[in-house]
N, C-alpha and C positions, 0 to 999 in steps of 0.2 A: 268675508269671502263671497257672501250672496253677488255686492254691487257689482265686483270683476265680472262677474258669472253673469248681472244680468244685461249689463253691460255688452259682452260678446253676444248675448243671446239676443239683444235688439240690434245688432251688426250684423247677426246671422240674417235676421229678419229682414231687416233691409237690404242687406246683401239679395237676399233670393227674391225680395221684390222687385228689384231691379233688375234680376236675371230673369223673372216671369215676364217684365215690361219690354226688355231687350228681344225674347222668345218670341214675344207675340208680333212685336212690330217687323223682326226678321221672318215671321214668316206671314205679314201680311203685306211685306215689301215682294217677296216670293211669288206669293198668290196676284198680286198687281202686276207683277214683270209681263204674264202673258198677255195681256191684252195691252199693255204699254207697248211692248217690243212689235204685236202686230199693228198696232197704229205707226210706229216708228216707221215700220217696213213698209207699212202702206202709204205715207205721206213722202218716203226717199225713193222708193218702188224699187226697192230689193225686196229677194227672199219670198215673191206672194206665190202663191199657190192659185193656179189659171182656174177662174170661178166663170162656168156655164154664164153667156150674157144672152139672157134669155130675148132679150130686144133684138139681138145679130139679127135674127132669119126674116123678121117684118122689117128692118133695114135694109139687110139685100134685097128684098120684092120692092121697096118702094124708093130705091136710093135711083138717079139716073148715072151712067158711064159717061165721064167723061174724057170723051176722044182726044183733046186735043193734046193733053197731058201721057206721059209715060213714065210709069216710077218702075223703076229696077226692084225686085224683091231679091235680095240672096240668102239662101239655107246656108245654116251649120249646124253641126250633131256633135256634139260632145256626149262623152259616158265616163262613168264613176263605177268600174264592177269588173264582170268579167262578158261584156256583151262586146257586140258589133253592130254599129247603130251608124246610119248614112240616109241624107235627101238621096230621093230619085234623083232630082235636079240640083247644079246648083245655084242657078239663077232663072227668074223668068221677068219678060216685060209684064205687064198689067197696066190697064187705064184704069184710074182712081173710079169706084162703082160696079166694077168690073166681078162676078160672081170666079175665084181661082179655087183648085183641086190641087193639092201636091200628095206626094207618099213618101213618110219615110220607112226604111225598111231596118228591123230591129231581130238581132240573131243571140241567143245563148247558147253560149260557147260549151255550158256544162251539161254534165248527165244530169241535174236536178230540176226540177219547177225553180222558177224564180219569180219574185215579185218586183216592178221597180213605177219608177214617179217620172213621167218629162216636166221640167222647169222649163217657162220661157224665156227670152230676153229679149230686148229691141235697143236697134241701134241706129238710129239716134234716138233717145230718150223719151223726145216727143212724139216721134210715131207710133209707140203704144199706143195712146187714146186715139187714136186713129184706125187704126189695125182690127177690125170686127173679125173674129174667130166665130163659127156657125159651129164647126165640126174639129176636134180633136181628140189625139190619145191623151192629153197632157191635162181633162179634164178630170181624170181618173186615174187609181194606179194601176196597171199592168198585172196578168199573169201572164209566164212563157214556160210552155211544156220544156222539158231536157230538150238539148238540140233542136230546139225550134227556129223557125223563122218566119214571122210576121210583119205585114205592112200594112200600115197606119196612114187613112188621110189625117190634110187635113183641110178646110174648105174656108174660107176667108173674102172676105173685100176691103179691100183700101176707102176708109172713109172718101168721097171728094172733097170734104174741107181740108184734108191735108196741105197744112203749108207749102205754097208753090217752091223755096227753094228746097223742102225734101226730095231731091231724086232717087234715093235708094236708103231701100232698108233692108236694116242684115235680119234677120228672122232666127236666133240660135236656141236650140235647144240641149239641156244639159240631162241625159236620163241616167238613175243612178238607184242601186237594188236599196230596196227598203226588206225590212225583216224577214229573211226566210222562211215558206212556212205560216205569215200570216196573213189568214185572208185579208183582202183591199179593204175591202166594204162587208161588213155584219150586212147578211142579211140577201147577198149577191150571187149569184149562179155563176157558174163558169159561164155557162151562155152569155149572163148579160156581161157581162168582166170584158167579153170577147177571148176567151178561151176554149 
């Protein structure tokens, strides 16, 4: 009787060592996913999240306008929640060099504080790297009093090595409530929030 018994008892054994070998690799597949998925997003340039370029502002002093070129910029505003989110404008000329201002203007609709995120896009694909952001809301997340209504620059130059046949780029923004209730930033004022 023992051999059955010891039998099942090194099948047990092996059984669970191979569920501890399984355990560990799934969750050190887990633990690698995130900084996989952000290199993924970063090399496809979906999904990133707009990181402060702290080079913009000594580009715009030192980059020259060039006149002879005209690129179309056009805004768009999408939202994900219960807000009302619109460019001032929804297009502007610019010469590539050129230091630009826009606003968007962003409304909640509800009686509570909200918190939310702008996503950027570019379209065509290559004028991201092109596209120097100085100033935005989409640098940080958002708070909005109940029934508020706030307007966001945002301050920009069109590199001049932008591809001569880019004539226009769409500029859209996608802004959408992140957790009610939780502060943005540990550590951040409503002041500096811009709240």
């Amino acid at each position: 009787m023992s051999r059955p018994a010891d039998a099942r008892s090194r099948f047990n054994l092996q059984t669970l060592g191979k569920l501890a070998v399984l355990a560990t690799l799934m969750f050190g597949f887990g633990f690698a996913m995130v900084p996989l998925y952000k290199k993924i997003c970063e090399i496809t340039g979906i999904n990133l999240l707009t990181k402060v370029d702290p080079s913009a502002a000594e580009f715009a002093k030192n980059t020259q306008v060039d006149r002879s070129r005209i690129v179309t910029i056009e805004f768009d505003a999408n939202h994900h929640g219960p807000w009302q989110f619109r460019p001032e404008k929804r297009s502007v000329d610019v010469h590539p060099g050129e230091l630009v201002t826009i606003e968007y203007e962003l409304v909640n609709t509800q009686s509570r504080e909200m918190f939310g995120q702008a996503i950027p896009s570019y379209a065509p694909r290559v004028s991201a790297q092109y596209f120097r952001t100085l100033e935005c809301f989409c640098f940080k997340q958002q708070a909005l009093d109940a029934n508020a209504t706030r307007r966001f620059p945002v301050v920009f130059v069109v590199d001049p090595q932008l591809p001569g046949d880019v004539r226009t780029i769409t500029l859209s923004y996608t802004f959408f409530e992140v957790g009610a209730g939780v502060t943005p930033q540990v550590g951040t004022s409503r002041e500096e929030r811009g709240g």
